[in-house]
Backbone as a chain_set.jsonl record, in Angstrom:
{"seq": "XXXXXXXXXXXXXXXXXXXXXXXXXXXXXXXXXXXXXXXXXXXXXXXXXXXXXXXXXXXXXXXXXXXXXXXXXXXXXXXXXXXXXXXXXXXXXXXXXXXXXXXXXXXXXXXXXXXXXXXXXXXXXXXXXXXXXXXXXXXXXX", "coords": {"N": [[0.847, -1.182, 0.0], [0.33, 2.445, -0.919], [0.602, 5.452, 0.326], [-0.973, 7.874, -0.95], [-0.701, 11.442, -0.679], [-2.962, 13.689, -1.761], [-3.986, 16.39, -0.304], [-3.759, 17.744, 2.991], [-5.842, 16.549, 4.279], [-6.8, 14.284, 2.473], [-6.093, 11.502, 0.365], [-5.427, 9.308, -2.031], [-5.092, 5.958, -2.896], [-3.739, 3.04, -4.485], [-5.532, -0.372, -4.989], [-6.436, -1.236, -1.902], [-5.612, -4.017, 0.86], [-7.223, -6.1, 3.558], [-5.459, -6.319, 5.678], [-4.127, -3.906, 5.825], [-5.126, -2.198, 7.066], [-4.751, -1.62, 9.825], [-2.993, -0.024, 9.251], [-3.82, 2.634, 7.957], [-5.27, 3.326, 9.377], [-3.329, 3.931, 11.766], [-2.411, 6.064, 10.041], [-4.247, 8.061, 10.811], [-6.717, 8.396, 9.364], [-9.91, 8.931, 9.311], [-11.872, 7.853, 7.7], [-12.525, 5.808, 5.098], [-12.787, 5.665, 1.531], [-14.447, 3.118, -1.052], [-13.329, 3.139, -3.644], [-13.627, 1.264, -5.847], [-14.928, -1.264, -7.963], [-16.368, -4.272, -7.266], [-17.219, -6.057, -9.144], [-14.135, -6.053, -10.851], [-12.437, -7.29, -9.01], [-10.958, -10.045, -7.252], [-13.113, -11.871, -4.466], [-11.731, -11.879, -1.778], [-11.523, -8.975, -1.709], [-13.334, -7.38, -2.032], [-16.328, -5.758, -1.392], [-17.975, -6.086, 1.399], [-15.587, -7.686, 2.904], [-13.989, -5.966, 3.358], [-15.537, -3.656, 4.467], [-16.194, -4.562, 6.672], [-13.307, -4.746, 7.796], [-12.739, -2.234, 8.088], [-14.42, -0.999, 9.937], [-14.375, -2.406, 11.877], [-11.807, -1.55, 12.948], [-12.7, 0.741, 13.62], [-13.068, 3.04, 11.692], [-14.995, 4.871, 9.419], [-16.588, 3.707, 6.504], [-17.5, 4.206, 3.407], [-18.87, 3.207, 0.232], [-18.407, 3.895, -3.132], [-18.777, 2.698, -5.615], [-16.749, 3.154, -8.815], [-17.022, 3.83, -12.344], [-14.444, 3.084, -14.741], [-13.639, 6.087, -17.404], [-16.353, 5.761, -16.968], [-17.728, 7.975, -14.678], [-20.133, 8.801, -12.882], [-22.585, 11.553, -12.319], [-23.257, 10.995, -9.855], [-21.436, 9.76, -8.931], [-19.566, 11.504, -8.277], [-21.285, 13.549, -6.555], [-21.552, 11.989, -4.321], [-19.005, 11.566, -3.499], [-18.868, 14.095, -2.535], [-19.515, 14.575, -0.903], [-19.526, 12.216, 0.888], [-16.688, 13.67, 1.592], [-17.142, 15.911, 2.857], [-18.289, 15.416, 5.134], [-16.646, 13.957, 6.823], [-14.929, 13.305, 9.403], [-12.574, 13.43, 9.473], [-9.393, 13.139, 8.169], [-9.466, 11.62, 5.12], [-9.005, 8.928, 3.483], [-9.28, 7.247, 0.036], [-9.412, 4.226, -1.928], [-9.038, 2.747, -5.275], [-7.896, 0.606, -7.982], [-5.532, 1.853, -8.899], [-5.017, 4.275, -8.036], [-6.153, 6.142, -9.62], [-8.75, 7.013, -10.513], [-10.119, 7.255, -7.813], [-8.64, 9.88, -7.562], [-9.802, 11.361, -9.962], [-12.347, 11.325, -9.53], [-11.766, 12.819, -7.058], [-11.225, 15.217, -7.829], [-13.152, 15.946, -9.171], [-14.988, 16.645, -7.475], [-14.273, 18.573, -6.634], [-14.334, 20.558, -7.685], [-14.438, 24.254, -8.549], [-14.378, 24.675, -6.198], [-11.242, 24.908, -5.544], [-8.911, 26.068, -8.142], [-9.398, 24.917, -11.279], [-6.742, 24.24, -12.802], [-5.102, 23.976, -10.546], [-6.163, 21.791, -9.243], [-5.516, 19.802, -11.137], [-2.856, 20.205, -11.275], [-2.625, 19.142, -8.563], [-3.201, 16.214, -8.881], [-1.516, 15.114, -10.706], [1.044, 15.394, -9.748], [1.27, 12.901, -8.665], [1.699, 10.966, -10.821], [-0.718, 11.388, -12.248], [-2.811, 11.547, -14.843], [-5.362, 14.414, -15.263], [-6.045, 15.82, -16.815], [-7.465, 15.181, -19.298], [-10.27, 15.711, -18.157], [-10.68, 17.843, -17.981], [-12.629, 19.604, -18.953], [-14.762, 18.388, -17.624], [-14.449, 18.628, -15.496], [-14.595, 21.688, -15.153], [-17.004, 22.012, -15.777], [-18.587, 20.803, -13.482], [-17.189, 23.038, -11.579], [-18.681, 25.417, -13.168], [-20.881, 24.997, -12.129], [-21.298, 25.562, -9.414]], "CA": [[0.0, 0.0, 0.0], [1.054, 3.539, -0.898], [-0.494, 6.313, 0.328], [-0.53, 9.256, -1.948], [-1.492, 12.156, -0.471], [-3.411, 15.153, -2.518], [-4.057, 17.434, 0.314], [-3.438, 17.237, 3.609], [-6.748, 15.63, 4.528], [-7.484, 13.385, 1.147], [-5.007, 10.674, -0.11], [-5.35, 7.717, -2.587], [-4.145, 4.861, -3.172], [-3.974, 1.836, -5.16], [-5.726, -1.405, -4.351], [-5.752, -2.126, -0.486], [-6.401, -4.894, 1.415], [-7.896, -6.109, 5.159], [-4.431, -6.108, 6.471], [-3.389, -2.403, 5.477], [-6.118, -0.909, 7.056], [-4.228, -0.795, 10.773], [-1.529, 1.366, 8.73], [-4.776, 3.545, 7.516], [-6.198, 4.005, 11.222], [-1.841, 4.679, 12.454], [-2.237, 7.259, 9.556], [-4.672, 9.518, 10.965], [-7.462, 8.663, 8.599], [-11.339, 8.352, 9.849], [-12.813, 7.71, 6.753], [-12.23, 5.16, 4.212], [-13.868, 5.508, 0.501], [-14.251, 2.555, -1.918], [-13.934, 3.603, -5.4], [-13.405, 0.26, -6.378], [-16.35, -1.998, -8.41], [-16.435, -5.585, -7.116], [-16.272, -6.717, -10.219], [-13.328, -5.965, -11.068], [-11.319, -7.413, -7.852], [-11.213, -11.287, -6.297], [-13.645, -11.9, -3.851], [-11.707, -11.741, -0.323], [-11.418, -7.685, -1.53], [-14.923, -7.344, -2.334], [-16.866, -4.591, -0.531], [-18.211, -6.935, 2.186], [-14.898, -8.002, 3.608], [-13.491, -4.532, 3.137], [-16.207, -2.288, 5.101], [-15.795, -5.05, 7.768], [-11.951, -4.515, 8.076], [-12.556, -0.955, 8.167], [-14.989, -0.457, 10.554], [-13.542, -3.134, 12.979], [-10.803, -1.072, 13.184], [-13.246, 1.923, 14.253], [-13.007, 4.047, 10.359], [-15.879, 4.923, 8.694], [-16.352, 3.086, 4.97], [-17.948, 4.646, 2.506], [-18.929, 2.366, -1.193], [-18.634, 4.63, -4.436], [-17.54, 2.15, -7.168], [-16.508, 4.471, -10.095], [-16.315, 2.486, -13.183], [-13.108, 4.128, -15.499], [-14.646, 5.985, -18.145], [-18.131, 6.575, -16.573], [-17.69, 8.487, -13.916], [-21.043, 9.731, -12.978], [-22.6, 12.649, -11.602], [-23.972, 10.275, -8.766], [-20.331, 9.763, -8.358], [-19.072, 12.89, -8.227], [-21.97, 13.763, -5.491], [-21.269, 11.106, -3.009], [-17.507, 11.669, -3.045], [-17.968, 14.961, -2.077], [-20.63, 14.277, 0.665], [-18.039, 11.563, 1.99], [-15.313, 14.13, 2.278], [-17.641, 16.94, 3.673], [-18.763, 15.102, 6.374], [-16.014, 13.222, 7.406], [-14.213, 13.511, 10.583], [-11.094, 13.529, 9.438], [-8.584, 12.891, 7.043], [-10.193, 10.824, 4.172], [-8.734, 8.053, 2.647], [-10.108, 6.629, -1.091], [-8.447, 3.811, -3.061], [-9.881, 1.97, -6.441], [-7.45, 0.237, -8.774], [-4.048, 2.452, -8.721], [-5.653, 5.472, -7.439], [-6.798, 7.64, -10.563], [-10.101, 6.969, -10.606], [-10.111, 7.854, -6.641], [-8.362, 11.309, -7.847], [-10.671, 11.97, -10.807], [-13.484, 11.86, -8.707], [-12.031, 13.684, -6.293], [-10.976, 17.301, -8.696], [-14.623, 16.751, -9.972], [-15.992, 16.663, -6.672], [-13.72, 19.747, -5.607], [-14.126, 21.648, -8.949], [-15.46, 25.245, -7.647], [-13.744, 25.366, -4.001], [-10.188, 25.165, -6.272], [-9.099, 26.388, -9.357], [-8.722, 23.118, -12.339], [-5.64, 23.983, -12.843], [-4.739, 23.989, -9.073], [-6.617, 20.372, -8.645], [-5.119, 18.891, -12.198], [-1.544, 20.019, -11.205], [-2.127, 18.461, -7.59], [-3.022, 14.996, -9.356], [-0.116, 15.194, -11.601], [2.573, 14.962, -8.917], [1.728, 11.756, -8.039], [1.487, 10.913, -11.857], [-2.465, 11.029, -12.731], [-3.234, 12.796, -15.81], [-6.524, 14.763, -15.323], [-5.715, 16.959, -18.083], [-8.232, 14.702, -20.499], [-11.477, 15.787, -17.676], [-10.691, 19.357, -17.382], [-13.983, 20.354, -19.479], [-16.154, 17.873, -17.009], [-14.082, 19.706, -13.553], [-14.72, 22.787, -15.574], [-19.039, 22.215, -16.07], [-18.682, 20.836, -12.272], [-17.055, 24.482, -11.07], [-19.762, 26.35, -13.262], [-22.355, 24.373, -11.175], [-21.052, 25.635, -7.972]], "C": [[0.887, 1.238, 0.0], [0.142, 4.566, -0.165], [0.105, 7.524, -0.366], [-1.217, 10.385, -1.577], [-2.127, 13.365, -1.333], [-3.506, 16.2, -1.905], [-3.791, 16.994, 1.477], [-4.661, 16.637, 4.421], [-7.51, 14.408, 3.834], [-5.929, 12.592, 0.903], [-5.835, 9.449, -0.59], [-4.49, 6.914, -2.444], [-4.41, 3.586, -4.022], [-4.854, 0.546, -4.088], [-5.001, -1.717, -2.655], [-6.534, -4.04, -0.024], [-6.604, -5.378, 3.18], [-6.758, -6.004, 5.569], [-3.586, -4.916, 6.651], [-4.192, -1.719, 6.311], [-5.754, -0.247, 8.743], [-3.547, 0.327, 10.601], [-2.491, 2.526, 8.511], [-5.351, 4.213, 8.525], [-4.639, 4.932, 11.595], [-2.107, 6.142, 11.56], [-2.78, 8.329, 9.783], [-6.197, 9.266, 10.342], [-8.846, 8.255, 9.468], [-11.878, 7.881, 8.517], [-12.174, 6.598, 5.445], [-13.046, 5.001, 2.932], [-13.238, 3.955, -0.816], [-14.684, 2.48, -2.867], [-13.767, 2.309, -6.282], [-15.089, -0.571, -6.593], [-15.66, -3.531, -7.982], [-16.361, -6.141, -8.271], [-15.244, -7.225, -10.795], [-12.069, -6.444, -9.825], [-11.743, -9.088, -7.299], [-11.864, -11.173, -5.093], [-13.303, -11.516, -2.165], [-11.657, -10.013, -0.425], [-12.232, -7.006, -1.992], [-15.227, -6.193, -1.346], [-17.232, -5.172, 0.741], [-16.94, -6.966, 3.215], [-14.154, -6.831, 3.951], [-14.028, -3.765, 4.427], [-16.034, -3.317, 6.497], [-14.185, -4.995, 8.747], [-11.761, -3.134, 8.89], [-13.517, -0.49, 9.156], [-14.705, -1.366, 11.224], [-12.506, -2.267, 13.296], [-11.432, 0.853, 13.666], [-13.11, 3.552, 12.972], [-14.694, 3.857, 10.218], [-15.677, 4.747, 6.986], [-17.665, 3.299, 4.43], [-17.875, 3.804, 1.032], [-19.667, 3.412, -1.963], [-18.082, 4.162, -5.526], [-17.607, 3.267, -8.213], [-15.897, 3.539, -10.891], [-15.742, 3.288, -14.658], [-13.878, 4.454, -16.506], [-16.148, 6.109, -18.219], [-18.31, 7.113, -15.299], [-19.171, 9.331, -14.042], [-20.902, 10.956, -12.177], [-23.136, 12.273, -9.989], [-22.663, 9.906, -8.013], [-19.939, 10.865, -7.527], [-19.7, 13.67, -6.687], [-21.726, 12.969, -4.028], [-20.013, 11.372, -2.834], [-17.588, 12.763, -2.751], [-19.007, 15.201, -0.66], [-19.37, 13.658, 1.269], [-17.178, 12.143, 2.341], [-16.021, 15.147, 3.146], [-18.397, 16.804, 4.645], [-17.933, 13.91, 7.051], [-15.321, 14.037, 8.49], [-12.716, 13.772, 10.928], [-10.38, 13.476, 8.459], [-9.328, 11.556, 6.38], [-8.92, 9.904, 3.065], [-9.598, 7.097, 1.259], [-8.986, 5.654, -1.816], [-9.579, 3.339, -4.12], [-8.383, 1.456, -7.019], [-5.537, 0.736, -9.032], [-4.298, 3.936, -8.096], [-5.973, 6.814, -8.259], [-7.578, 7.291, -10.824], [-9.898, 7.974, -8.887], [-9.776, 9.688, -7.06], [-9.049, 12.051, -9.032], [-11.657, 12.512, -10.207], [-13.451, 12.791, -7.54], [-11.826, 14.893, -7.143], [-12.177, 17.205, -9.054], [-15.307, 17.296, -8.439], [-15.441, 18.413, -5.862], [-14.133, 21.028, -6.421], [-15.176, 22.909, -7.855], [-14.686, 25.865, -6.801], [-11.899, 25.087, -4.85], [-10.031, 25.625, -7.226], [-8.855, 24.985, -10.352], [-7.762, 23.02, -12.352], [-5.043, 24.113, -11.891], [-4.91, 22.033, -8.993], [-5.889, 19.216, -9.812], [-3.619, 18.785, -12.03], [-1.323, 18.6, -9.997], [-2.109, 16.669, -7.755], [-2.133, 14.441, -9.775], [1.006, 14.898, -10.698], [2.752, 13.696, -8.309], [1.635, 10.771, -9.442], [0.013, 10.845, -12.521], [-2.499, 12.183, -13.802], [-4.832, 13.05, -15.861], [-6.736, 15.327, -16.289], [-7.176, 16.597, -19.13], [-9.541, 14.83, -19.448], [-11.629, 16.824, -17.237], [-11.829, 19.96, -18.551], [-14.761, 19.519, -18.648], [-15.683, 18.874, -16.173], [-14.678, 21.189, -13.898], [-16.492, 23.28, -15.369], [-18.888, 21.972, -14.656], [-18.202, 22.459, -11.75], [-17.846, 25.245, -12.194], [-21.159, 26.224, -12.695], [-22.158, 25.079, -9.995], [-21.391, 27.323, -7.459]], "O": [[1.931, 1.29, 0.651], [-1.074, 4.376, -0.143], [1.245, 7.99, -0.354], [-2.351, 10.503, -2.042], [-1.213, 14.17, -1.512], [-3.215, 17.21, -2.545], [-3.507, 15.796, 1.47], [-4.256, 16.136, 5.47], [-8.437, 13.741, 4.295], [-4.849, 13.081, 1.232], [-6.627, 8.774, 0.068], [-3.355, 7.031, -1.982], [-5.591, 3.249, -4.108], [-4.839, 0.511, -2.858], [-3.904, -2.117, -2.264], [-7.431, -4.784, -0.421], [-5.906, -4.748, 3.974], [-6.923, -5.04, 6.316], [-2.601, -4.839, 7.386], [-3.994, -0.504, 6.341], [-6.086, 0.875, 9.126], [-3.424, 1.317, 11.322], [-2.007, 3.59, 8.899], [-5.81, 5.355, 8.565], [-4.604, 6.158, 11.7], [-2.049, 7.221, 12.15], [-2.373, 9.413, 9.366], [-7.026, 10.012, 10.864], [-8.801, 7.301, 10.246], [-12.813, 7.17, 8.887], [-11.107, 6.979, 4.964], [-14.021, 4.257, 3.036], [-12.105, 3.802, -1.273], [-15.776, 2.064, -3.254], [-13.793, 2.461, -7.503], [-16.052, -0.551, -5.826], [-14.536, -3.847, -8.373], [-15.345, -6.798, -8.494], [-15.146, -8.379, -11.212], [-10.945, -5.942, -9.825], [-12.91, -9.261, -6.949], [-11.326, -10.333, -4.372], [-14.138, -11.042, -1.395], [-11.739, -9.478, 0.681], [-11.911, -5.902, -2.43], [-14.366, -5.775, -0.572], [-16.561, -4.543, 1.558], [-17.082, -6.381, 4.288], [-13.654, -6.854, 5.075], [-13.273, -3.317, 5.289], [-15.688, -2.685, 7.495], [-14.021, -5.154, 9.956], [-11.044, -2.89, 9.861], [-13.427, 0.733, 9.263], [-15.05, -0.461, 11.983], [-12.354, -2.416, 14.508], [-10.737, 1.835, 13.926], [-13.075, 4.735, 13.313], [-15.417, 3.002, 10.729], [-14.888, 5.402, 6.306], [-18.706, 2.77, 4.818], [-16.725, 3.712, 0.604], [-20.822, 3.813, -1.815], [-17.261, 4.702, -6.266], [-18.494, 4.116, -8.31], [-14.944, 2.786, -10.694], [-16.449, 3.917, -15.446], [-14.76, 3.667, -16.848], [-16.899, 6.427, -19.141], [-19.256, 6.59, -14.71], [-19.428, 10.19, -14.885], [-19.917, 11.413, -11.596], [-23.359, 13.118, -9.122], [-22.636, 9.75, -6.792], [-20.023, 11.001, -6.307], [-18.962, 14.218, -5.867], [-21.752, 13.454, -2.896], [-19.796, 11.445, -1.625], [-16.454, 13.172, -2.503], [-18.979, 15.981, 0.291], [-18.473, 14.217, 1.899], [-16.543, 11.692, 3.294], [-15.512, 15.299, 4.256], [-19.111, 17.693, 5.107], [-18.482, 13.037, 7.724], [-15.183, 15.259, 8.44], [-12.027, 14.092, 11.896], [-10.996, 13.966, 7.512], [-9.7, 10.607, 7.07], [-8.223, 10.336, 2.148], [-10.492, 6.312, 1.576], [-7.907, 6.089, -2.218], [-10.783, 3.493, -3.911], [-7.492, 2.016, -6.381], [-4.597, -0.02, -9.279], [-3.305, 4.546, -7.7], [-6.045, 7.987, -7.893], [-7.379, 6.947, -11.989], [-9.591, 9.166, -8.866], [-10.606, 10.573, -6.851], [-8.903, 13.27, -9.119], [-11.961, 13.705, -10.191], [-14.405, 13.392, -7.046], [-12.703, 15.712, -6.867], [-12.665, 18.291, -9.365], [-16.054, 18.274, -8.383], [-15.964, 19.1, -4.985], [-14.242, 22.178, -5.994], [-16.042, 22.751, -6.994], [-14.373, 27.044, -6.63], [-11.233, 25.258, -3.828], [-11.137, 25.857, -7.714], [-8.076, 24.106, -9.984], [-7.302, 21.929, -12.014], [-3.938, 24.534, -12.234], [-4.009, 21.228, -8.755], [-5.72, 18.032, -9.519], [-2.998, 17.787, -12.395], [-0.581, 17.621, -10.08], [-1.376, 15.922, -7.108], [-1.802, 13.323, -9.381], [1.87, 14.094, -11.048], [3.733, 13.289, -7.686], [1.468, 9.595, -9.118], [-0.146, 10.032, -13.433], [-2.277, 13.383, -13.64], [-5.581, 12.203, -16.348], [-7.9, 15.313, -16.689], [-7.844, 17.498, -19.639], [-10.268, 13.883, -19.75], [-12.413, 17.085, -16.325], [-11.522, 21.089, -18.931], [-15.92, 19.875, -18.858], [-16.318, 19.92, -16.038], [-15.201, 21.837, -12.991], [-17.019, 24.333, -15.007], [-19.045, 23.069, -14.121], [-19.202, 23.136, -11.512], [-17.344, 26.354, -12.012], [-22.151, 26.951, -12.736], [-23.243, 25.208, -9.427], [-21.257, 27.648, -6.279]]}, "num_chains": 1, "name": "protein.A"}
């Protein structure tokens, strides 16, 4: 597990699993989001065994699969509920963690500038660059 932070209360990461998630509590984090679709993952890292890991360990787990490529607006809405009512530092993984960071610059678009939220993706290598006209219609919504 990496953790990649974007701000100092948000950080992705790639694929975790039930045994990472003490390192996720040591880190500070209350909140755990899973941008990951069951589908796409072997069964012991399924949503099920997941939100049980994570709330045994006293986090709050949040399920927002985001499936690459269709990022809704149903997405977009729940990820930014989950961060604006969390308790703390927010942790999201899915897959390598750019989905997790797409959804989050849409969900921020507005309260940053794009090119503020597309650079901060970028340093951990995520190219947002190709969803800066959605972040763009999200911050004219706001």
């Amino acid at each position: 597990m990496e953790i990649r932070y974007l701000t100092d209360d948000y950080a992705v990461s790639p694929q975790i699993a039930p045994e990472d998630v003490a390192a996720i509590r040591a880190a500070g984090f209350t909140t755990v989001i899973d941008n990951r679709p069951d589908g796409e993952i072997p069964p012991q890292l399924h949503t099920d065994p997941m939100r049980a890991a994570v709330e045994a360990a006293g986090l709050r787990f949040v399920v927002n699969p985001v499936i690459g490529g269709a990022i809704s607006d149903q997405n977009v809405t729940a990820q930014r509920a989950a961060i604006d009512t969390a308790e703390g530092p927010v942790f999201a993984y899915c897959a390598s963690g750019n989905r997790s960071s797409i959804v989050w610059a849409m969900s921020q678009a507005g309260r940053a500038p794009t090119d503020t939220l597309i650079e901060t993706a970028a340093r951990w290598g995520y190219n947002l660059e190709p969803f800066r006209p959605r972040i763009d219609g999200f911050a004219a919504q706001t």
